[in-house]
C-alpha positions in Angstrom: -19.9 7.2 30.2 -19.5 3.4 30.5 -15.5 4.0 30.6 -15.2 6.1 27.6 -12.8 9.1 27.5 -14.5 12.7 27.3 -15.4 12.9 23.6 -16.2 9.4 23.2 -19.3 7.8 22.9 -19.0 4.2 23.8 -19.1 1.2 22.0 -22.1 1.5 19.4 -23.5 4.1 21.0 -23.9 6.2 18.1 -26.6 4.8 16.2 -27.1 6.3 12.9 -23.1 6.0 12.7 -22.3 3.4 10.1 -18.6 2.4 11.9 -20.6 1.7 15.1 -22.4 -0.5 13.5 -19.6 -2.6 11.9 -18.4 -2.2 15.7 -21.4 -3.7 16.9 -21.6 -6.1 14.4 -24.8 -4.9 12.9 -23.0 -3.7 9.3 -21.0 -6.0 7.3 -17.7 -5.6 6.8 -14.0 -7.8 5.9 -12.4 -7.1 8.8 -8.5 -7.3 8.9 -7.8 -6.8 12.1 -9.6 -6.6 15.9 -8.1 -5.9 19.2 -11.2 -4.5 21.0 -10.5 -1.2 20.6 -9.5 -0.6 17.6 -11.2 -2.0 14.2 -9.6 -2.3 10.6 -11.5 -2.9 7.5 -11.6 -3.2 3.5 -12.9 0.2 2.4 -16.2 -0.2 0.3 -15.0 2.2 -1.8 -11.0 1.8 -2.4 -8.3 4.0 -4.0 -6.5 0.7 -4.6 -6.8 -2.8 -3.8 -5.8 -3.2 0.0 -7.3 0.3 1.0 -8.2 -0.1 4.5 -9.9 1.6 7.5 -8.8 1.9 11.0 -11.1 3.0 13.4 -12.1 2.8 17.4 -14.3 0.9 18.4 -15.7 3.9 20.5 -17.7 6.9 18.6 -15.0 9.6 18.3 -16.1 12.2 15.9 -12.9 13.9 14.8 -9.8 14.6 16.1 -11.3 17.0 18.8 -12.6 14.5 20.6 -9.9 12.0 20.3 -8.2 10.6 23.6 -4.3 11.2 23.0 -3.6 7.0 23.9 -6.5 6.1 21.7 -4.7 8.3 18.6 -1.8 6.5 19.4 -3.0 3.0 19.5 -5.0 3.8 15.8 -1.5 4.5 14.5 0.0 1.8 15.6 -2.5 -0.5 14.2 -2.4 1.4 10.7 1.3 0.9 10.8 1.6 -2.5 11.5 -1.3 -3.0 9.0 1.1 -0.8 6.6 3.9 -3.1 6.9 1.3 -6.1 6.4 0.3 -4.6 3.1 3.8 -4.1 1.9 4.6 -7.7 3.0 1.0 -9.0 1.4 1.0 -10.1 -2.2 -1.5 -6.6 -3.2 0.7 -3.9 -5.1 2.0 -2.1 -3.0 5.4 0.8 -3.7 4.4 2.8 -1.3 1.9 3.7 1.1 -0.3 6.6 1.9 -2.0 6.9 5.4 -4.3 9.9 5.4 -7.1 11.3 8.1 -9.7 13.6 6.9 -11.2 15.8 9.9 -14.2 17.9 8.8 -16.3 18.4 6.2 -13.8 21.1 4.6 -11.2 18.1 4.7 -13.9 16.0 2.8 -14.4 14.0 6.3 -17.7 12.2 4.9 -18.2 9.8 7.7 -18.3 11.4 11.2 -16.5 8.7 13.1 -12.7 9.6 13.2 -11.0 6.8 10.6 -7.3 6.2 9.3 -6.7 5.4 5.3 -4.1 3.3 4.5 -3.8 2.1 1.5 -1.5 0.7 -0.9 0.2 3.0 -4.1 2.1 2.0 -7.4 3.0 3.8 -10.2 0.2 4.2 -12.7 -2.3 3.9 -9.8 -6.0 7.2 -10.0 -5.1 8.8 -6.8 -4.1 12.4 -6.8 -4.2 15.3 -4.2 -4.2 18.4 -6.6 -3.4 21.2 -4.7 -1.3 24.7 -5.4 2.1 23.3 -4.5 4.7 25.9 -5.0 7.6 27.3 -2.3 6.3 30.4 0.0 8.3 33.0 1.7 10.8 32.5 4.5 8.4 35.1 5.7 5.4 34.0 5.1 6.1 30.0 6.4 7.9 32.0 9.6 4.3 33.7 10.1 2.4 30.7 9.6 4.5 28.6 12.3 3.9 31.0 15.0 0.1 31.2 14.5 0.4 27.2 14.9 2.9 27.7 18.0 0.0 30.1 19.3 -2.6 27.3 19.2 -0.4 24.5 20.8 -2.3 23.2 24.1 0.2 21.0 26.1 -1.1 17.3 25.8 -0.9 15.3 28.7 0.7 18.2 30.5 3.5 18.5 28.1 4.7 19.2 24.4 7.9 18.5 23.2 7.8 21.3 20.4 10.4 24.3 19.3 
């Protein structure tokens, strides 16, 4: 597959996927940042000034697909550009970095992406969710389904 990884579609090789396009250079975009594999750009549609988008360059749907080294070069490109927006002159108290996989997670465009974006007080953007504390039980229950689903990556995890 032209030296993708298995899951990955090469370079613009998805072509009704609007981040292949910007890859491709077919789609607009204000790019912030470009190393040939990985892509950053201005969200068209930002929580806050300075709300960027880190993607491959390669057509990776979700984080099935995702190549381990890939997901660890898109993080270190949305925490460097995290550190850039704290240093830029945006407002910026804090960050929030956030990756949406599948429509039940509100993923709305299929090529795996990273938000960062800048907070401040006072800023629109909420998660409402049920927060409350649950059950030694319950969270002891819920740990071991998650142990029971571990798959060793790269031949070995490091977990409890």
């Amino acid at each position: 597959m032209n030296g993708a990884s298995e899951g990955e579609r090469p370079l613009g090789e998805e072509p009704d996927c609007l981040f292949c396009a910007i890859a491709r250079g077919d789609a607009e975009a204000s790019v912030v940042y470009d190393d040939g594999t990985v892509l950053a750009f201005m969200d068209l549609q930002p929580v806050t000034p300075g709300h960027l988008l880190v993607v491959p360059r390669a057509h990776v749907a979700g984080l099935t697909d995702l190549d381990p080294g890939l997901g660890t070069e898109i993080w270190r490109v949305g925490h460097q550009l995290a550190l850039a927006l704290r240093r830029s002159t945006l407002r910026c108290e804090g960050i929030n970095v956030f990756l949406a996989d599948g429509e039940a997670a509100f993923q709305e465009i299929f090529h795996l992406h990273l938000h960062v974006f800048p907070r401040f007080r006072g800023d629109d953007f909420r998660l409402v969710a049920d927060w409350y504390p649950r059950e030694r039980a319950e969270l002891d229950a819920t740990a071991a389904a998650v142990r029971a689903g571990v798959a060793p990556v790269d031949g070995e995890f490091s977990g409890p």
